[in-house]
N, C-alpha and C positions, 0 to 999 in steps of 0.2 A: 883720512890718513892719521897715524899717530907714531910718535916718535918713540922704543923703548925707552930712551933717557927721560922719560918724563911722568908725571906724579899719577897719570891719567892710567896709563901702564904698568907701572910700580901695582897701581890698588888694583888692576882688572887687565891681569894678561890675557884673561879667557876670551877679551873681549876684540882680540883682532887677529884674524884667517891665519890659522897653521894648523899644522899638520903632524899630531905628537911622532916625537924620538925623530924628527926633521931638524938639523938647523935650520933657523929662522933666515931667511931670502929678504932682506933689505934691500931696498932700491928709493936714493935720494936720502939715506938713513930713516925711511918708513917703512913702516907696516901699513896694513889695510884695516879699518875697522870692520866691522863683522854686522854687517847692514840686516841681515839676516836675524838677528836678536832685537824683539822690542826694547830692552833695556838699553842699548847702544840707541835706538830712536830715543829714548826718552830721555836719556843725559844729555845730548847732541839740541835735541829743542829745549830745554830748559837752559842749555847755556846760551845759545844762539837768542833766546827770549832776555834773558838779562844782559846780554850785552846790545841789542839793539832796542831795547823797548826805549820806547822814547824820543829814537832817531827815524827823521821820516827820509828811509833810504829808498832810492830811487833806480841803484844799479848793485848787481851781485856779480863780481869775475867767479865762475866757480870750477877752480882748476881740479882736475886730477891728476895727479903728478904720478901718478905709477900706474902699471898695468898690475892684474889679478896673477898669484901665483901661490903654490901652495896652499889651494882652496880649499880649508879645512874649517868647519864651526864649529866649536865644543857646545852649542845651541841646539844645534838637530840633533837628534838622536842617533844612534849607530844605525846604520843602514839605510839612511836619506843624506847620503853624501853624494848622489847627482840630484836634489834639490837645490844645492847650495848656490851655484850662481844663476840661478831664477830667483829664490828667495833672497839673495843680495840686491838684485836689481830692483824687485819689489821694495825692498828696503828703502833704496835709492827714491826711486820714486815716489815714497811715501814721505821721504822728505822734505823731496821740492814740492809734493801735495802742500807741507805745511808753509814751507815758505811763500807761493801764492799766495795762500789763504788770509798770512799773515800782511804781506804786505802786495795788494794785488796791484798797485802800481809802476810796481818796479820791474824792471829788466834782468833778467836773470841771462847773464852769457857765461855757457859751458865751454869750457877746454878740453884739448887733450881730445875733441868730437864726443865729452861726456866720458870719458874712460876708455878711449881707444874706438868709441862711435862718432858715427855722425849720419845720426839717422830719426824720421818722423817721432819714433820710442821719445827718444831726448827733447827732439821740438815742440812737444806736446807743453813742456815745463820752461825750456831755454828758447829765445827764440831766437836769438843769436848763437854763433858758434864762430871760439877762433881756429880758426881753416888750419895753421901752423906757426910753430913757433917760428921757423925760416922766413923772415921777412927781405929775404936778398931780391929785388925787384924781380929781377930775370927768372927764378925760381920760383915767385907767388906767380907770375904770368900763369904756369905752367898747370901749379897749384888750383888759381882761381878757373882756371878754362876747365879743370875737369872737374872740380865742384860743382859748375852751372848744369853741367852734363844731368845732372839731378835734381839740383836742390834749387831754388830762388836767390838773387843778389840780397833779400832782405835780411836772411838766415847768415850771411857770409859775412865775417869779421874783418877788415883789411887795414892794416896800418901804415902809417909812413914812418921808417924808422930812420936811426942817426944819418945825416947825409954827409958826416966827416969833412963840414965846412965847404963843399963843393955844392954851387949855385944849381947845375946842370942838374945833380942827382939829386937834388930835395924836388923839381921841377920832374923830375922821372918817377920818382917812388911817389908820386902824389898822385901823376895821369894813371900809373898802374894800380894805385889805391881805389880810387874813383871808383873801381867793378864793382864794388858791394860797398858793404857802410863802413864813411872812411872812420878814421881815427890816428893818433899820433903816439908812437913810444918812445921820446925820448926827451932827455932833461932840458926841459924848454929854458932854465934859468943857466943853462951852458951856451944859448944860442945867442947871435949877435941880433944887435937891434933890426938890423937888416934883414936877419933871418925869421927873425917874431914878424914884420909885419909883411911877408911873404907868406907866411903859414897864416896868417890872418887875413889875407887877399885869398888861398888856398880855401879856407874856411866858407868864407863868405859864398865864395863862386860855388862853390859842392854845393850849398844850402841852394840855391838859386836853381838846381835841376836833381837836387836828390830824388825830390817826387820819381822823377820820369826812370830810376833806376830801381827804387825801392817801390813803384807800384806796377812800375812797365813789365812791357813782354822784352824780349832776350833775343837777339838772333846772331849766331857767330858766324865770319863772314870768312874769317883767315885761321886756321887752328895753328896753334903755335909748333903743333908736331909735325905740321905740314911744312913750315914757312919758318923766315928767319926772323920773321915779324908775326903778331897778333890781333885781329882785327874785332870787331864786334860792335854789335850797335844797341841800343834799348831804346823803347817806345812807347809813349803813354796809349793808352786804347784808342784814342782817335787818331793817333799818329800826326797830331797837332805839335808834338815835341817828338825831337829824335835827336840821341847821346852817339854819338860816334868816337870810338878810341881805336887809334892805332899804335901799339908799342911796336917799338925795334929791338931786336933781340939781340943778345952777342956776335960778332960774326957777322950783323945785316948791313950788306952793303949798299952802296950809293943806287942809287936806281928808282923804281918805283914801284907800289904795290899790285896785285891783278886787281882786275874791274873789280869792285868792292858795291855788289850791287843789294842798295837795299830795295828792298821792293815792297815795303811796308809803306814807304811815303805815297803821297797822294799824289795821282796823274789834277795837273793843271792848276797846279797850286805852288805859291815862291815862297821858299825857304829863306830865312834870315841868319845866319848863324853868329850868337851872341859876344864869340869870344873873337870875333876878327873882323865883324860889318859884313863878311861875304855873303851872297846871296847865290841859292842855288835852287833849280825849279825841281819842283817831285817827279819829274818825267826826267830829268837828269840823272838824279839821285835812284830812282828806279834801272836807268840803263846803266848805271855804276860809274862810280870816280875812282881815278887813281890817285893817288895820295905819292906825292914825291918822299922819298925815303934819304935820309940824310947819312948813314953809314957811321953816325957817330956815336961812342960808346953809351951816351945820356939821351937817349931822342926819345921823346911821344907824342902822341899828335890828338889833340881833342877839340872835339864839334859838336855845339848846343845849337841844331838846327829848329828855328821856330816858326810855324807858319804865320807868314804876314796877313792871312784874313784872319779877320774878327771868329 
């Protein structure tokens, strides 16, 4: 992106997508750079190399803040103006080519699905992706269940954001986080001591079954366009571990869930589950639990079931 108000613009208007005797289409007060021009690669790596040489960075957010319009390169030539968003993209990706190269340890996570995607293209470079800027629990439910539909919980961004002082909904946007790789967006130096070492108990337990999420298989058990609630389970390959979530949706009243059957678990073997001592056997867990449903605005329900043989 680049902002007209700035020096970068001022010396090289050529150098971002319009479309002569157009007014120029600002969104977020940007323009688009013109990926499609080696020169715009090669100013963009050269700054990008002086401001990080030196720093061993680890993580790249790399947002797109606008969608493509006015696809215009004063770069191509007249009459390869439907090359232009192929060679943009190429552009693109020759970028993130350099920032691997340059720094192959780091995490590169794409926004925005990489510019309005979210697809294999992008996860070649990004291996993360944030899902949506709508972190409103009830609305990532919805979000995350139809991302899975595709892609891996590894690929999927989830955060837990402000919980505006209420105990219940930091405890809700955390169990609804949990679907892919958590994270947290908000001003931890605003939060009470109470609430740092709750998010610090939140941490700890994530780390203690991420494996079983970020390497597991997926099985959804409740679709949330079905149901007032959302169910689903992950499992490492032996099915030695198994992540059970239940969220309650707006609206979910008192009652209880359908048979929630997973059938991943193993016939003749006892389950432990980490976060409450209960113990449940895989021929249970195969003919399905119901999970009592509390009807209350904040409620999730999560199960770190672990086989008790060796």
């Amino acid at each position: 992106m680049v902002n007209p108000d700035s020096d970068l613009y001022r010396a090289h208007p050529e150098w971002a997508l319009a479309i002569p005797g157009r007014e120029l289409m600002l969104s977020r007060h940007q323009l688009v750079l013109d990926m499609s021009n080696p020169e715009v690669f090669d100013y963009l790596t050269s700054r990008f190399d002086a401001t990080f040489r030196g720093i061993d960075v680890d993580y790249f957010k790399w947002d797109m803040n606008r969608h493509l319009a006015q696809v215009g390169s004063a770069f191509l030539a007249r009459g390869r103006e439907k090359e232009i968003f192929f060679r943009y993209m190429k552009g693109v990706y020759r970028l993130l080519d350099w920032f691997l190269s340059r720094f192959p340890n780091a995490v590169i996570e794409t926004c925005s699905g990489g510019g309005g995607r979210y697809d294999l293209g992008m996860m070649a470079y990004g291996i993360q992706i944030w899902t949506s800027d709508n972190t409103r629990p009830h609305a990532r439910t919805m979000i995350q269940a139809s991302a899975m539909m595709g892609y891996p919980a590894a690929t999927m961004s989830c955060h837990v954001s402000d919980p505006r002082g209420n105990r219940d909904s930091l405890d809700y946007r955390y169990k609804v986080a949990v679907g892919g790789m958590l994270g947290y967006e908000l001003n931890i130096l605003n939060m009470s001591d109470e609430f740092k070492e709750i998010i610090a108990a939140q941490i700890r337990q994530y780390k203690s079954f991420e494996h079983v999420i970020r390497l597991g298989d997926y099985y959804p058990l409740a679709a949330p366009t079905s149901y007032l609630y959302s169910a689903y389970c992950y499992a490492t390959s032996d099915a030695s571990e198994l992540l059970l979530t239940v969220i309650e949706q707006q609206g979910c009243p008192e009652g209880s869930t359908k048979r929630l059957k997973i059938r991943v678990a193993r016939p003749g073997v006892t389950y432990r589950d980490q976060l409450s001592g209960m113990t449940v056997s895989g021929d249970a867990l195969r003919a399905g639990l119901k999970i009592a449903l509390t009807g209350r605005e904040h409620c999730a329900h999560l199960y770190h079931f672990v086989s008790t043989e060796a």
